[in-house]
C-alpha positions as CSV (number, residue, x, y, z in Angstrom):
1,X,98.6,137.4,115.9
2,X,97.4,136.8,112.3
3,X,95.1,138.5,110.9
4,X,92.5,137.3,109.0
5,X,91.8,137.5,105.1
6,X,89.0,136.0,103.0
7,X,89.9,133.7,99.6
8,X,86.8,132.7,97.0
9,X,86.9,129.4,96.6
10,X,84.7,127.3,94.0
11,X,82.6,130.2,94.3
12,X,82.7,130.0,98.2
13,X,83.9,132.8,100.5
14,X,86.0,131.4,103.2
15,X,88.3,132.3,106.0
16,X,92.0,131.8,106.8
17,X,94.5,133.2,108.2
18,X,97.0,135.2,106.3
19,X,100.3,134.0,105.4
20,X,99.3,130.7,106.6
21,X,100.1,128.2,103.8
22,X,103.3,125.9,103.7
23,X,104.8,127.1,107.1
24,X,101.4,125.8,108.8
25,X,101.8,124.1,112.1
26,X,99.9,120.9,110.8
27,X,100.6,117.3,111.6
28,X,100.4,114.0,110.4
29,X,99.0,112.3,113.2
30,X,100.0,108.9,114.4
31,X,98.4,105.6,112.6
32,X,99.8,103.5,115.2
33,X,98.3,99.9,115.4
34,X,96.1,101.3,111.8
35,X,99.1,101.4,110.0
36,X,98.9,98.7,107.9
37,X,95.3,98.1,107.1
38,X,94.1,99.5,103.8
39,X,90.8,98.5,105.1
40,X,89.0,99.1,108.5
41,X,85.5,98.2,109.5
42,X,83.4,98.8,112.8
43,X,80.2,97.0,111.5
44,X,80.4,95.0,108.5
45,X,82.9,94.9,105.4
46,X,80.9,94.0,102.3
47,X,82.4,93.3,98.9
48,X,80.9,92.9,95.7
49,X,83.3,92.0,92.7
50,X,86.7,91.6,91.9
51,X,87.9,94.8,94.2
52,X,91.8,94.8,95.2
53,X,92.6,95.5,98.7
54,X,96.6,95.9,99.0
55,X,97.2,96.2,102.9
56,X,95.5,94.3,105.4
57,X,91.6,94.3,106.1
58,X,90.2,94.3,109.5
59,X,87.0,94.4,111.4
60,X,85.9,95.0,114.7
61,X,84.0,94.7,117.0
62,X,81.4,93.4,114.2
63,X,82.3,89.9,112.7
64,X,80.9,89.8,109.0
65,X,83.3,90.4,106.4
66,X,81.6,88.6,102.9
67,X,82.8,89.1,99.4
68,X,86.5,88.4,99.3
69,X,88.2,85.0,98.6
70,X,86.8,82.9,95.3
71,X,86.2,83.3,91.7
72,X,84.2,86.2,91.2
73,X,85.5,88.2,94.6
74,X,87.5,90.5,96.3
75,X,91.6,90.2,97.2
76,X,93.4,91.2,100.0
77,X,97.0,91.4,99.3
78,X,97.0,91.5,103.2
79,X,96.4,89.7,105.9
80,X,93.0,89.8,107.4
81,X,91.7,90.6,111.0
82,X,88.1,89.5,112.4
83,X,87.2,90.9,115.9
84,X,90.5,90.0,117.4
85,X,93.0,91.8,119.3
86,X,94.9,93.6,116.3
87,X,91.5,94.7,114.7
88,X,90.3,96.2,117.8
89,X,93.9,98.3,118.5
90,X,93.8,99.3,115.2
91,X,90.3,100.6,115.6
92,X,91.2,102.2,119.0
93,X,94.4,103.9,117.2
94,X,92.4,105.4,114.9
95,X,90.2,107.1,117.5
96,X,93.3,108.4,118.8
97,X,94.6,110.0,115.2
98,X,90.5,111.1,114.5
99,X,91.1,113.1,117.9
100,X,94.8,114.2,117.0
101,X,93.6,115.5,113.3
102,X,90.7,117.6,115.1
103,X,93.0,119.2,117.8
104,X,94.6,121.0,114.9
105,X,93.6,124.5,114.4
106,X,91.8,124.8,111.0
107,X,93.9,127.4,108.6
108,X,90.8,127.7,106.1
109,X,87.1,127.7,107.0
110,X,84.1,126.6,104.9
111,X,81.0,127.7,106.6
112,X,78.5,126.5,104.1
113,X,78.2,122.4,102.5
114,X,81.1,123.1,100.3
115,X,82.3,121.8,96.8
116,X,86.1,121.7,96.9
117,X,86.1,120.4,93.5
118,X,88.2,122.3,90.6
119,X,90.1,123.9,93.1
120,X,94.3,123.9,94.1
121,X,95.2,124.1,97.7
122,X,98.9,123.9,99.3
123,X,99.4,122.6,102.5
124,X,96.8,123.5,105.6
125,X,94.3,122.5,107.4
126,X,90.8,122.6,106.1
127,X,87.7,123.1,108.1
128,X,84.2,122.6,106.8
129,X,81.1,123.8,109.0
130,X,79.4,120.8,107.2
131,X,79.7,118.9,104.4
132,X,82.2,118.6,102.0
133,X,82.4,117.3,98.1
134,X,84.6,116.8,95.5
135,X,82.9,117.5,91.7
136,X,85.4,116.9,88.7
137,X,89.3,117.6,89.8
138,X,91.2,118.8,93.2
139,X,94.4,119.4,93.0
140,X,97.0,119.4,96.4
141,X,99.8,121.3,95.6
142,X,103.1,120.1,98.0
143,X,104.9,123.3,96.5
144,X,107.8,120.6,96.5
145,X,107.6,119.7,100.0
146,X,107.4,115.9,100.0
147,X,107.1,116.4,103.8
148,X,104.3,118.6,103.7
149,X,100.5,118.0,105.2
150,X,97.1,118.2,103.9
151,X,94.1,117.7,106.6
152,X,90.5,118.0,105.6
153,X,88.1,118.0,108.4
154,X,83.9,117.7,107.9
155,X,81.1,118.7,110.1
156,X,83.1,121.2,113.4
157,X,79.9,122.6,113.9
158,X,78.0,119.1,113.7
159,X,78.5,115.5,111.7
160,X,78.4,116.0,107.9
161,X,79.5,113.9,105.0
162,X,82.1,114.1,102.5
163,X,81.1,112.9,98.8
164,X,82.6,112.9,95.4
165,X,80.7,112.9,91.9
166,X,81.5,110.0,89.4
167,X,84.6,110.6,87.9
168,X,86.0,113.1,90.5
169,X,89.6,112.8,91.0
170,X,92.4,113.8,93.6
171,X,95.6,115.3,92.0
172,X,99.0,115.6,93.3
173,X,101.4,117.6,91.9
174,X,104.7,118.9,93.3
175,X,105.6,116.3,95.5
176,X,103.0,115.7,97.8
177,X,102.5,112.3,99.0
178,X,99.4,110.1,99.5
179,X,99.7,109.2,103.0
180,X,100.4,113.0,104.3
181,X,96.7,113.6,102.9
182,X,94.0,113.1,105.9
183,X,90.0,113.2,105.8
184,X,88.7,113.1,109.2
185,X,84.7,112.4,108.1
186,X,82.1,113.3,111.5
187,X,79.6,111.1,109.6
188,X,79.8,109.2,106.1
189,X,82.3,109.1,103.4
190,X,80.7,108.3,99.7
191,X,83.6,107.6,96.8
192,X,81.0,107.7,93.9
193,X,81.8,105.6,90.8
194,X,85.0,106.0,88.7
195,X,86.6,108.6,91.1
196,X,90.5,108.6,91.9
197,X,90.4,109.4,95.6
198,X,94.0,109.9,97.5
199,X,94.2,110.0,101.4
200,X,93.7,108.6,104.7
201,X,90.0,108.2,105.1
202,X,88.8,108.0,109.0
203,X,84.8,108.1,109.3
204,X,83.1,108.0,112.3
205,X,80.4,106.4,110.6
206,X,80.2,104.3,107.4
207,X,82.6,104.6,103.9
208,X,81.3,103.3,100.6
209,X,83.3,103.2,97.8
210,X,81.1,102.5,94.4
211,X,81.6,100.8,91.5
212,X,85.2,101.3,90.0
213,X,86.7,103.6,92.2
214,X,90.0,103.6,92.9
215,X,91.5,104.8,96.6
216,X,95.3,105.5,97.1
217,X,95.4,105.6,100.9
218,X,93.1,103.8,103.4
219,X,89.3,103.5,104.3
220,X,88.9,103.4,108.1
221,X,85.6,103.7,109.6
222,X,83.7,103.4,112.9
223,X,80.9,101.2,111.3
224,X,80.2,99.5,107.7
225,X,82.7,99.7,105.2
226,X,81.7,98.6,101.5
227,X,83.3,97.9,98.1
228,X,81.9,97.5,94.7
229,X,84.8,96.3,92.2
230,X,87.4,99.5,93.5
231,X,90.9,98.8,94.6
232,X,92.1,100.4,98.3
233,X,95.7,100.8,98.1
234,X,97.3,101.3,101.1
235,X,101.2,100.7,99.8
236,X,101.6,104.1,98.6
237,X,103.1,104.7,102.0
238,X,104.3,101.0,102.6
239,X,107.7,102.3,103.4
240,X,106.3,103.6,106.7
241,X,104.9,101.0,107.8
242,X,107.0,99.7,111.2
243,X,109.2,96.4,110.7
244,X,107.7,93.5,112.1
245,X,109.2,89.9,111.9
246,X,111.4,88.6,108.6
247,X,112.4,91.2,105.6
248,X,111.3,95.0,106.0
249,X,108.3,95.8,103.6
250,X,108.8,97.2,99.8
251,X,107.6,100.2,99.1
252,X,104.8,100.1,96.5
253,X,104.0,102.7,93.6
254,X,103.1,106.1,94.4
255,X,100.7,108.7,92.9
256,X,102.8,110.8,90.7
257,X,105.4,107.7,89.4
258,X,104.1,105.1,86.7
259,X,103.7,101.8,88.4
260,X,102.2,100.1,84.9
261,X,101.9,102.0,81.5
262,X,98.6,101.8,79.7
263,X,98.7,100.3,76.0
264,X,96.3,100.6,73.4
265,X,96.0,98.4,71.0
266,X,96.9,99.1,66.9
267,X,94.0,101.3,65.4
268,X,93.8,100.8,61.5
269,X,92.9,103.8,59.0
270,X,89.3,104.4,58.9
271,X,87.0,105.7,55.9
272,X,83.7,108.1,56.0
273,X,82.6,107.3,52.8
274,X,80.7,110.0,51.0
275,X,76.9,108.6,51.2
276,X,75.6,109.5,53.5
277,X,76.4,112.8,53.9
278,X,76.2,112.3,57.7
279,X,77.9,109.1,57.9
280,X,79.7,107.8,61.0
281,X,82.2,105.2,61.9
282,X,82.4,103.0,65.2
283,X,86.5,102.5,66.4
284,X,87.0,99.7,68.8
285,X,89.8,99.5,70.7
286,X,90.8,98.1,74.2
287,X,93.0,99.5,76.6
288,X,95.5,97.3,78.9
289,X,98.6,97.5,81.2
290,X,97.5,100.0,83.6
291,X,96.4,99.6,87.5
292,X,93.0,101.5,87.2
293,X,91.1,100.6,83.9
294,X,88.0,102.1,85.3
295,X,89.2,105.6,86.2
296,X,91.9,106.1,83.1
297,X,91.3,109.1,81.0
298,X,90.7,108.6,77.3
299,X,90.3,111.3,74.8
300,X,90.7,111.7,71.1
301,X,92.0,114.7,69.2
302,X,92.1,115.6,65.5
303,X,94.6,117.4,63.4
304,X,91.7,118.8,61.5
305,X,89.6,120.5,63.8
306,X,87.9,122.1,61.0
307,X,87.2,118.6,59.1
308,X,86.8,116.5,62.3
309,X,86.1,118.8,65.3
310,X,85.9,117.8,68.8
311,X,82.3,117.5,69.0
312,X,81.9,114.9,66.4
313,X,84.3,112.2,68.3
314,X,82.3,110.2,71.3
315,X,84.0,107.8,73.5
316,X,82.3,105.2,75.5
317,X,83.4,102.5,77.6
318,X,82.6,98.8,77.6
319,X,83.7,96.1,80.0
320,X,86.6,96.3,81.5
321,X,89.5,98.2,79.2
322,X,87.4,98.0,75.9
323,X,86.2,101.3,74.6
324,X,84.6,102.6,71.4
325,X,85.1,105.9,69.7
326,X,82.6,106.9,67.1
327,X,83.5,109.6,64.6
328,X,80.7,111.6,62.9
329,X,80.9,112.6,59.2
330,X,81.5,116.2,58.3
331,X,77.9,117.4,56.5
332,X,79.6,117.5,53.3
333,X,83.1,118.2,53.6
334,X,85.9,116.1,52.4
335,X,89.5,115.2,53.6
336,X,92.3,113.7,55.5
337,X,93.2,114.0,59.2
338,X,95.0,112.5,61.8
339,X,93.6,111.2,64.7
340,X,95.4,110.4,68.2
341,X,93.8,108.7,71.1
342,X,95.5,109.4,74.4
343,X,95.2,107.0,77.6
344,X,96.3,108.7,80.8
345,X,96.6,107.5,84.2
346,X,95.0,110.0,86.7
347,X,97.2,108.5,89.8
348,X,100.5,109.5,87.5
349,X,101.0,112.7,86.2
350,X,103.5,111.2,83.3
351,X,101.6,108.2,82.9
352,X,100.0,107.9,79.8
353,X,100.3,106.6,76.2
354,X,98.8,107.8,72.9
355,X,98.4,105.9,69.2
356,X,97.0,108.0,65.9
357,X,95.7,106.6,62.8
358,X,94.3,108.3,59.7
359,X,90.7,109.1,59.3
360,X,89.8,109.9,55.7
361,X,86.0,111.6,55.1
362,X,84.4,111.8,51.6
363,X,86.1,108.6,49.7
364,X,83.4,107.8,47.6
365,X,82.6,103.9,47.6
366,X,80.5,102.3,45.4
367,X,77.0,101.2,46.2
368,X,77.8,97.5,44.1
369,X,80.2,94.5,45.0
370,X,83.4,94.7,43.0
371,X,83.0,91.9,40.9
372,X,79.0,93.3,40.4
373,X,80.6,96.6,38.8
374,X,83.1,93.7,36.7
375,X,80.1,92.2,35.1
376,X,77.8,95.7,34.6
377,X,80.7,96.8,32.7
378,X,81.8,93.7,30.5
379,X,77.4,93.5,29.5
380,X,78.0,97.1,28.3
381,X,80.9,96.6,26.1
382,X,79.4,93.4,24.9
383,X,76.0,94.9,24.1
384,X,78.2,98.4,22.5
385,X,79.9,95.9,19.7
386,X,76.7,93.4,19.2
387,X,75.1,97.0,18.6
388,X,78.2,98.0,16.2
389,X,78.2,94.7,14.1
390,X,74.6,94.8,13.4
391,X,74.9,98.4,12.0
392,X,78.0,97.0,10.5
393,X,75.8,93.8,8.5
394,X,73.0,96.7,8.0
């Protein structure tokens, strides 16, 4: 038998079993029938804004799905199930992989509410005595096993949640694959705004996915699922999705490959003029190309750190892929730098795209219109030689 060890995690002291990492006994379990939805509700699916569902959407045995279909609304790039047969066998089949995923022995065990968040974990299964959140970035390490399982499970010693803050985001790294990643929720699931969230979702109560969050996996749930503007993208494991009738299904982009680059467009050179002394300039700029606006990462770096340092450059977003960076002046000093905005995809480790222009601080600009200072300085040279000839005729 193994003995067991304890491991600090986010601050957290926790339990596993030694030696227990990669060669974990973990499976995936089986979708079946819930295979091919992205999205599955119990109660109610709700939609507000343009969200993207790729997979199917189903519902059952409640019969109110509103906010897809229209100008203004939700897609499914799917097809969609209302209280029928194939909604409720793929709500029965994911009881049967909710029980599977909780018949596994847990590897590592939280026994307080737990914030995963800044942490990197290999393969295992994860055990939480309650809840569970995700603050800023988790990283799943596959240690290059593109085979190799990742199961989270909330509330063993009673039904707890699993959250994420704004912004949070799931990482992969070293070949581990979206739909090997499980979350087997005892109560709610909340995907707070702008968070990248990777995995297989089953709640045996509600999952809400706020405002420009961006799922690569599924959302399966017992009762009300809702969606605020997010895309749910189930094709990151479309290859294993059985045959049916006609052509076999294409596989669709996965975390870690580029499915669409993000552009920038052209920044011209900019100018801090001298006065005031604490001037500022507002960049715009608008970002395209890429399959999460929302969640990409934007950040701006200066070749001058001394001149321009990181403090003094702000970057806020607008609608959609517009965003505005606004550079402070340097209390005095003067000079040239470089300045490169990067855009990175947080679902593609190589996806990403920078552009630079140059910042120049301390130009000195006059406080008149050009053709003003034309005129001040022909009056002077007139009124200079009116003054000379009447010395002159004196």
């Amino acid at each position: 038998m193994k003995r067991k060890c304890l491991r600090l995690v986010s601050g957290v002291l926790v339990s596993l079993l030694c030696g227990a990492s990669v060669a974990s006994a973990q499976t995936a379990p089986s979708l079946g029938a819930a295979q091919s939805f992205a999205v599955l509700g119990g109660s109610t699916v709700t939609n507000t804004g343009p969200s993207v569902v790729n997979g199917d959407l189903g519902l059952s045995p409640g019969t109110s799905v509103t906010g897809f279909g229209g100008p203004g609304n939700g897609t499914v790039n799917g097809t969609t199930h209302v209280a029928d047969a194939v909604a409720l066998n793929a709500q029965n089949a994911m009881t049967t992989a909710f029980n599977q995923l909780f018949a596994q022995a847990c590897n590592t065990t939280f026994g307080v509410p737990t914030n995963i968040g800044g942490s990197t974990l290999t393969p295992g299964v994860y055990c939480f005595a309650s809840s569970a959140q995700i603050t800023g970035d988790l990283t799943l390490n596959a240690l290059g096993d593109p085979n190799a399982v990742f199961i989270f499970k909330t509330g063993i010693a009673g039904a707890s949640t699993l959250t994420t803050a704004p912004g949070s985001r799931v990482l992969l790294v070293n070949g581990t694959q979206a739909c090997n990643v499980f979350w087997a929720v005892t109560s709610s699931a909340t995907i707070d705004t702008t968070s990248t969230f990777v995995g297989n979702i089953l709640a045996q109560a509600s999952i809400s996915v706020n405002n420009g969050a961006h799922l690569f996996g599924r959302a399966l749930a017992k009762a009300a699922v809702t969606l605020i503007n997010d895309v749910v993208d189930a094709t990151v494991c479309a290859g294993a999705v059985p045959p049916g009738p006609g052509p076999a299904p294409v596989p669709g982009p996965t975390p870690g490959a580029c499915p669409t680059v993000p552009t920038i467009t052209t920044i011209p050179s900019q100018v801090i003029p001298t006065l005031p002394v604490n001037g500022s300039v507002a960049v715009g700029f608008t970002i395209s190309g890429s399959v999460i606006t929302d969640a990409l990462g934007v950040t701006a770096t200066s070749s001058d750190p001394t001149l321009v340092p990181q403090s003094a450059m702000v970057i806020t977003k607008g609608i959609g892929g517009a965003r505005v960076l606004t550079i402070f002046g340097a209390n005095g000093r003067s000079g040239v730098a470089t300045i490169t905005v990067t855009v990175t995809d947080p679902s593609a480790t190589t996806c990403s795209t920078s552009t630079s222009f140059q910042l120049t601080i301390g130009t000195a600009v006059p406080t008149l219109p050009q053709w003003a200072l034309i005129a001040l300085m022909i009056l002077v040279t007139a009124a200079g030689f009116m003054a000379l000839r009447r010395r002159t005729a004196g």
